[in-house]
N, C-alpha and C positions, 0 to 999 in steps of 0.2 A: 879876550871876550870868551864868556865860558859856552861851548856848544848847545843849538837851541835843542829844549826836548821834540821831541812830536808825540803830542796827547790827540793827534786825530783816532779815528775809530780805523777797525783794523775793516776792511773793505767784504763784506758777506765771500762766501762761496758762488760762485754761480752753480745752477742745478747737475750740470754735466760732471762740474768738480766734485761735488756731493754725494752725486751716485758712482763717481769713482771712489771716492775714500771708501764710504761705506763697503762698497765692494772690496777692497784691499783690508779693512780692517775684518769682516767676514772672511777673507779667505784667513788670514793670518790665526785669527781664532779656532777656527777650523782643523789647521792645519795642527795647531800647538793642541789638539782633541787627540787627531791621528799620532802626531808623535809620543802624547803620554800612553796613550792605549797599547802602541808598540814597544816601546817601553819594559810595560808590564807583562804582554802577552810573551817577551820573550826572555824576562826571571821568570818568570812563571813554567814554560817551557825547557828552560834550562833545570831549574831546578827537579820536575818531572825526570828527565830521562838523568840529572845527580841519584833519585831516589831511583830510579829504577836500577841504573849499573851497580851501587851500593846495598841493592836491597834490604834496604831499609824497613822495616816493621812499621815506624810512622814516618808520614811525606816531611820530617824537617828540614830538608832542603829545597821543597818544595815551598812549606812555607814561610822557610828565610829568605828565601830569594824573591819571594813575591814580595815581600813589606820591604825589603831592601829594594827594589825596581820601584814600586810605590814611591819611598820618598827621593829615591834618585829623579824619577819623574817631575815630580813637585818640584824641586831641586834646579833641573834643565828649566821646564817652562817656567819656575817667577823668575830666574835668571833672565832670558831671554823677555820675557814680560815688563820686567827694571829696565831690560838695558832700550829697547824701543819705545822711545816717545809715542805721547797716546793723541 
């Protein structure tokens, strides 16, 4: 006998469940804000004091390292954005 389905409806949240997800998915968002920002702010700073000890005429280490923290950024958060269910 082939196993029976179950086509019932999946049972609402209650509201205490509700204001916790929300709050879990707000901090998580949040958080993945913080970590690109950090991210960046620190090629961005590394590249600065590359440009500085090299003295360099123009910041291109300054701004390799920023577009390169950029898509490492992007990179980290959809990673971790794919891998957490939504």
């Amino acid at each position: 006998m082939p196993p029976q389905e179950n086509h019932s409806k999946p049972e609402p949240e209650k509201p205490d469940e509700q204001r916790a997800s929300r709050a879990r998915n707000y901090m998580k968002y949040s958080g993945m804000a913080f970590q690109m920002g950090g991210i960046i702010l620190f090629g961005v700073w590394v590249g600065k004091k590359l440009d500085e000890r090299f003295s360099t005429s123009t910041p291109w280490f300054t701004v390799g390292l920023a577009l390169f923290s950029v898509f490492a950024a992007l990179y980290i958060v959809l990673k971790d954005f794919m891998k957490t269910p939504s």
